[in-house]
Structure formats: C-alpha cells, structure tokens
C-alpha positions as a LaTeX table, in Angstrom:
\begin{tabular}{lrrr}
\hline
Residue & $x$ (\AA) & $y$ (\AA) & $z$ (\AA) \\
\hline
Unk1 & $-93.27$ & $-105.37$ & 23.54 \\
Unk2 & $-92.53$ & $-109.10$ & 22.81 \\
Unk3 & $-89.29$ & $-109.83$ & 23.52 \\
Unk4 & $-88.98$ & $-112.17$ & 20.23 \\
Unk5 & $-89.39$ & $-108.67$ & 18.28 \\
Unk6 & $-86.00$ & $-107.57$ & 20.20 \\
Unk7 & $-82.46$ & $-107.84$ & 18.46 \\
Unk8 & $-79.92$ & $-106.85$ & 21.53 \\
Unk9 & $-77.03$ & $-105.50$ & 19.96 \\
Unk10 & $-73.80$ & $-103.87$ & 21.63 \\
Unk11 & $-72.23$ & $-100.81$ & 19.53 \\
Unk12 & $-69.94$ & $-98.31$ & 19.81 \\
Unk13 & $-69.37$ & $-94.69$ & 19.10 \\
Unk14 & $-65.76$ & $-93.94$ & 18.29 \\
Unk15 & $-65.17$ & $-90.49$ & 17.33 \\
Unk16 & $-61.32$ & $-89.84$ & 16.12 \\
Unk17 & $-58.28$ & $-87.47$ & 16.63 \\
Unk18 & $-60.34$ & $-85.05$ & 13.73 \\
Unk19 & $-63.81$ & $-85.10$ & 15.80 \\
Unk20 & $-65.45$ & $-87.59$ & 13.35 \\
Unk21 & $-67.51$ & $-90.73$ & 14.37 \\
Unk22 & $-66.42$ & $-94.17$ & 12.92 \\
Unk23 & $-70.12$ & $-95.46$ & 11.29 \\
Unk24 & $-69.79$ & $-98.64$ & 9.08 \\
Unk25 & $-71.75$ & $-100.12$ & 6.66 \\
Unk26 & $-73.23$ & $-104.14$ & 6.06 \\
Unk27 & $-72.19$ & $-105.75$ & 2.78 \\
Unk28 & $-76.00$ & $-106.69$ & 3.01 \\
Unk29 & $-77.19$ & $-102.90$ & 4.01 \\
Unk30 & $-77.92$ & $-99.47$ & 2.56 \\
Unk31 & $-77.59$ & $-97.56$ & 5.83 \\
Unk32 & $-74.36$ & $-96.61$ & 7.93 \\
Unk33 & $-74.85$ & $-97.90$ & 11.87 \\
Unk34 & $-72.36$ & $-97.65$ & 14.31 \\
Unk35 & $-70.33$ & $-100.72$ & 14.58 \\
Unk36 & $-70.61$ & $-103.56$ & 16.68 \\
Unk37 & $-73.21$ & $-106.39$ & 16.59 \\
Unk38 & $-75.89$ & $-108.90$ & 18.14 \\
Unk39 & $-75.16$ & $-109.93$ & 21.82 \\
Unk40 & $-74.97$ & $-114.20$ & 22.16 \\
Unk41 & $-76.90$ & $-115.82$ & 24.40 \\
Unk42 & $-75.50$ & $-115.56$ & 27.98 \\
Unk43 & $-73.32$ & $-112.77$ & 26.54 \\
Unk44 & $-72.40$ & $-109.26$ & 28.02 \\
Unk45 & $-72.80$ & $-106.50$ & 26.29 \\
Unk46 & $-69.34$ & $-105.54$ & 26.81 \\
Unk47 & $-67.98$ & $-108.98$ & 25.67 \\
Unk48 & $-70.35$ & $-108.51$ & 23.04 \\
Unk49 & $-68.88$ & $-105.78$ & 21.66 \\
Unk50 & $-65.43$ & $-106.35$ & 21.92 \\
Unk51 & $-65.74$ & $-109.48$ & 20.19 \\
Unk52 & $-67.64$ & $-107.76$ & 17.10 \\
Unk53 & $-65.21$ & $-104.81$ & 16.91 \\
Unk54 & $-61.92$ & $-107.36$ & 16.62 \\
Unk55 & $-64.13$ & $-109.67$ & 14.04 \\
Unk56 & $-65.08$ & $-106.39$ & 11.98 \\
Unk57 & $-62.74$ & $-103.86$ & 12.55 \\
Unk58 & $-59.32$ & $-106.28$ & 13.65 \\
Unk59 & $-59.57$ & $-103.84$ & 16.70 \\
Unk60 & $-58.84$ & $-105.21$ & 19.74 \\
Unk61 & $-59.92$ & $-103.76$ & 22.89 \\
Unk62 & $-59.42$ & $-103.69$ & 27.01 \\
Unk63 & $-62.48$ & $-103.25$ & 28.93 \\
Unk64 & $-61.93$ & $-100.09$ & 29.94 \\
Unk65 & $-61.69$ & $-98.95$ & 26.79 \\
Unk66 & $-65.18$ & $-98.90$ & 27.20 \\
Unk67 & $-67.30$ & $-96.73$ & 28.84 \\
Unk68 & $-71.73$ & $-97.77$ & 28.52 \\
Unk69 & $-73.11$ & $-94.56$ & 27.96 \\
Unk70 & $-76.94$ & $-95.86$ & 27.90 \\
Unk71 & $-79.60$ & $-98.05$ & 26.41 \\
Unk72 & $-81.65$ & $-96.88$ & 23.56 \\
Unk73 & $-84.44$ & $-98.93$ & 21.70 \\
Unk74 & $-85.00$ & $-97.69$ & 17.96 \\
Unk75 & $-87.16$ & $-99.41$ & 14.86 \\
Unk76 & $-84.80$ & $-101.65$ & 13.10 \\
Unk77 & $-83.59$ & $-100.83$ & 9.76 \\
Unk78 & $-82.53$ & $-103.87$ & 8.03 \\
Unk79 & $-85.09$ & $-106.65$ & 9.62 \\
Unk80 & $-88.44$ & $-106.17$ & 9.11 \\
Unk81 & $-91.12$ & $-105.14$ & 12.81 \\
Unk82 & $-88.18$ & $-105.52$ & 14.26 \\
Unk83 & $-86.95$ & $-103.08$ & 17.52 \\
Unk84 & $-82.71$ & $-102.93$ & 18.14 \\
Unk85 & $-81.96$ & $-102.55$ & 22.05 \\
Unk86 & $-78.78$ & $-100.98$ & 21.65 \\
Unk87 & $-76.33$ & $-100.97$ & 24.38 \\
Unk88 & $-74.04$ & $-97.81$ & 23.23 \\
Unk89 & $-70.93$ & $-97.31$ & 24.69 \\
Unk90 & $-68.30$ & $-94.53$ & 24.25 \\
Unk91 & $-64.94$ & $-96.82$ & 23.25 \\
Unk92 & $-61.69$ & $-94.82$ & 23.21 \\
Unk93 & $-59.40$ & $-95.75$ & 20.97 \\
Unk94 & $-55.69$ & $-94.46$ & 20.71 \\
Unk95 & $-54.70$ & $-92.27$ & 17.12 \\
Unk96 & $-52.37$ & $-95.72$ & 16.31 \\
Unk97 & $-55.79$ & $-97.79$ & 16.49 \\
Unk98 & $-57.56$ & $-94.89$ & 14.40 \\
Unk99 & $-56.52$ & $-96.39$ & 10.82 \\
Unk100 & $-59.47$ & $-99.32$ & 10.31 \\
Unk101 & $-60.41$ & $-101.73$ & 7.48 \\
Unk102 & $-63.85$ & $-103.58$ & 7.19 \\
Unk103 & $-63.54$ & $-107.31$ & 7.87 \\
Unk104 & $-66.00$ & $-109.93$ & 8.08 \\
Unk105 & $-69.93$ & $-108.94$ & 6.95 \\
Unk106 & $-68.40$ & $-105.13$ & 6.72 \\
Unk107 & $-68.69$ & $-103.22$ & 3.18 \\
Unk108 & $-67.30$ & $-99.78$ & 4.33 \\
Unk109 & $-65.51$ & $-98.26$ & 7.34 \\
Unk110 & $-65.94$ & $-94.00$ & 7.42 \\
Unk111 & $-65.24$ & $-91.99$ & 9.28 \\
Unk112 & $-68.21$ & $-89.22$ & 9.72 \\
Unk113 & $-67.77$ & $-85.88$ & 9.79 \\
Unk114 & $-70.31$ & $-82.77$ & 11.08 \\
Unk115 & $-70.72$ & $-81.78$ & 7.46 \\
Unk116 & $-71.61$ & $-85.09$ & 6.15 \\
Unk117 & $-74.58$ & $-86.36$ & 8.24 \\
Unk118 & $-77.04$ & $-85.21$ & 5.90 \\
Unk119 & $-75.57$ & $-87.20$ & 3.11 \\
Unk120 & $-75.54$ & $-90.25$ & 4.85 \\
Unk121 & $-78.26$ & $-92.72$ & 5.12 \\
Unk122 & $-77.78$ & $-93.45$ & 9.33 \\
Unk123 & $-79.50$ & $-96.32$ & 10.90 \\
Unk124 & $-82.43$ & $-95.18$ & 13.41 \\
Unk125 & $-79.87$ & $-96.02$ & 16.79 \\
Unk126 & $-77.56$ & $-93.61$ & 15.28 \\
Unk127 & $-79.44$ & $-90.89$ & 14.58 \\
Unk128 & $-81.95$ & $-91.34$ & 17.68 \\
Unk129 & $-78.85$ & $-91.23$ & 20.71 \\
Unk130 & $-75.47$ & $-91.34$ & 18.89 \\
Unk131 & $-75.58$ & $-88.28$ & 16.75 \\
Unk132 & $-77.22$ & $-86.46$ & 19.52 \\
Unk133 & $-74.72$ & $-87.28$ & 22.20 \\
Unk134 & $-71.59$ & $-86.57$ & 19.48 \\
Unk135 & $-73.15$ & $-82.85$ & 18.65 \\
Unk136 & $-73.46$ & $-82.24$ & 22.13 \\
Unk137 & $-70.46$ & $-82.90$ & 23.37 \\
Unk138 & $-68.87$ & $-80.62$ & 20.08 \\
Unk139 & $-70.99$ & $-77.73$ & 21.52 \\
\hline
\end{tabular}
C-alpha cells in the first residue's frame, strides 16, 4: 500500500465506571471514532495521543495511563481512498477524570453504551478492533 494513502493516528478506548466507551464526534464528521488524532512527524504514538486527548478532551494524562493494545489498519471514513493505521491503546482514566467536554475540532463527547451501538454511526477503526475488544472483555 503507498504509504502517502496512510493517515497514522493514535486513539484511545476509554470505557467508564458504567462499562461504556467514550466515542466522540468531528464538528466536520457524521460518524463517532474513538478519540485521539493524527501522529506529527517524528511523533510517538503515545505522545501523540496524549497531546490530542488534553487538546480535545482537557484530559491530561501520565504515560502509564496508557497501555497499546495493537495496530489495526481500517478504510478511512472521512478522507476519501484513504487507510487509518490506528495505534489503539487502552487509557485508564480515574471516575474524577470521567466527566469530559469536547474542545477544539470536537462536536460531541458520549459515552457508549452496549445497547446503543446499533444506533450509532461508528467509524470503521471502531467497529473493526475497538468494539470487538470492549464486548469481549464484558463477556
């Protein structure tokens, strides 16, 4: 695959106190992803994504807080013959960090429950390894 097709992206799956994940939504987007954001040039995927989740979220995070669960390519919802390289890690976040507002390029912060995944339009990374690894674990 050519590399210029590739957006590297670092995101997160948060899942609360209730057992829901935290999905977000783009100001410029009709789907729900999980948040985080592109990877810089000479950037870690770990610096990555703590930078993103204070920008979008005003969470801030300690590395280990974070915990890379894998790397999972999946078609690109909002750009056009475009592939995502997600690096997805499991972030833990205490019940006082649970209570999150969208900043920045952020339209909507929810907080998905079991119930509502059919109701949601979810970005192809989320559906492809986050859902699966979140329904696992609640089995």
């Amino acid at each position: 695959m050519n590399e210029a097709q590739i957006l590297q992206i670092a995101v997160a799956i948060i899942i609360n106190s209730q057992n829901k994940m935290l999905v977000v939504q783009k100001q410029s987007s009709t789907y729900y992803q999980l948040p985080g954001g592109k990877i810089e040039v000479d950037e870690e995927a770990i610096d990555a994504l703590c930078r993103e989740l204070k920008e979008e979220l005003n969470l801030p995070l300690v590395k280990e807080q974070l915990n890379l669960l894998g790397i999972h390519e999946a078609k690109a919802v909002n750009e056009v013959g475009k592939t995502v390289r997600g690096y997805v890690f499991k972030v833990d976040i205490s019940e006082t960090q649970q209570d999150l507002k969208p900043h920045a390029e952020l339209k909507e912060v929810h907080w998905l429950a079991k119930e509502e995944i059919a109701d949601f339009k979810l970005a192809n990374l989320l559906k492809e390894f986050a859902l699966p690894h979140w329904l696992q674990k609640q089995n």
